[in-house]
N, C-alpha and C positions, 0 to 999 in steps of 0.2 A: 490505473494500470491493469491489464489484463493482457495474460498467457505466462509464461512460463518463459521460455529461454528464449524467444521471438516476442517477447513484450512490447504492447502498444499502448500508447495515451488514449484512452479514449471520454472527451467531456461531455456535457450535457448540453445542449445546444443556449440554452441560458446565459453560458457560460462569456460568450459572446457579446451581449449585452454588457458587462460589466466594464468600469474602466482599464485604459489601460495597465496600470501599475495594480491591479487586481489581478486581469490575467495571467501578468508574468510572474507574477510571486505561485497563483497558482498550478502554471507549468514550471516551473523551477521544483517546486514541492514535487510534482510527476517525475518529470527527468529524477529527481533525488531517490525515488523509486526505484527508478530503469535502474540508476547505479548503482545500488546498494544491493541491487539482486532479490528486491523486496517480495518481488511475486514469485518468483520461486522457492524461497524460504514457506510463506503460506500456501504456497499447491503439495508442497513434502509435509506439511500439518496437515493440511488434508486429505492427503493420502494416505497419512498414519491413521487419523481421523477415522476416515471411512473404512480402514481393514477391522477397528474394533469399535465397532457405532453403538454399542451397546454402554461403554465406559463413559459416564460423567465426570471423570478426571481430563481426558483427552479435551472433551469439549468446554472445559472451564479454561483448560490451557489455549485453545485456538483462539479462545476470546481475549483472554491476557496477551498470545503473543501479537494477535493484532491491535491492539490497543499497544503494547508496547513499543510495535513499529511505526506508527503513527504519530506516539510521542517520539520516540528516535529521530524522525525522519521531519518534523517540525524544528527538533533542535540543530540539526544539523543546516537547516535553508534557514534558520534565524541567527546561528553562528555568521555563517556566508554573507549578510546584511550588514 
């Protein structure tokens, strides 16, 4: 998912190749994205991010909360299964 409040899917052309009950798990997981308002929770960490680029706290945390959204957003499309 990429942008912010105009957020879009966008896959890797591979992606295509894969069966189909592979695809949809993996746009369900995207869509779960779009809903959750995923990308713009991490564009505002980035933007916090970037006003103090010098602080190693910020950047530990950006890693954490993307990692935390990823588990998030896993549990919640293997809830929905």
């Amino acid at each position: 998912v990429i942008g912010g409040r105009e957020a879009s899917i966008v896959l890797p052309h591979w992606v295509l190749n894969l069966p189909r009950p592979t695809r949809a798990l993996i746009l369900q997981h995207e869509r779960e994205h779009l809903r959750a308002g995923d990308a713009t929770l991490q564009d505002a960490m980035r933007l916090v991010r970037s006003l103090v680029p010098w602080n190693p706290v910020l950047w530990y945390v950006e890693r954490r909360l993307a990692a935390a959204i990823e588990v998030d957003c896993d549990r919640r499309v293997l809830r929905a299964l």
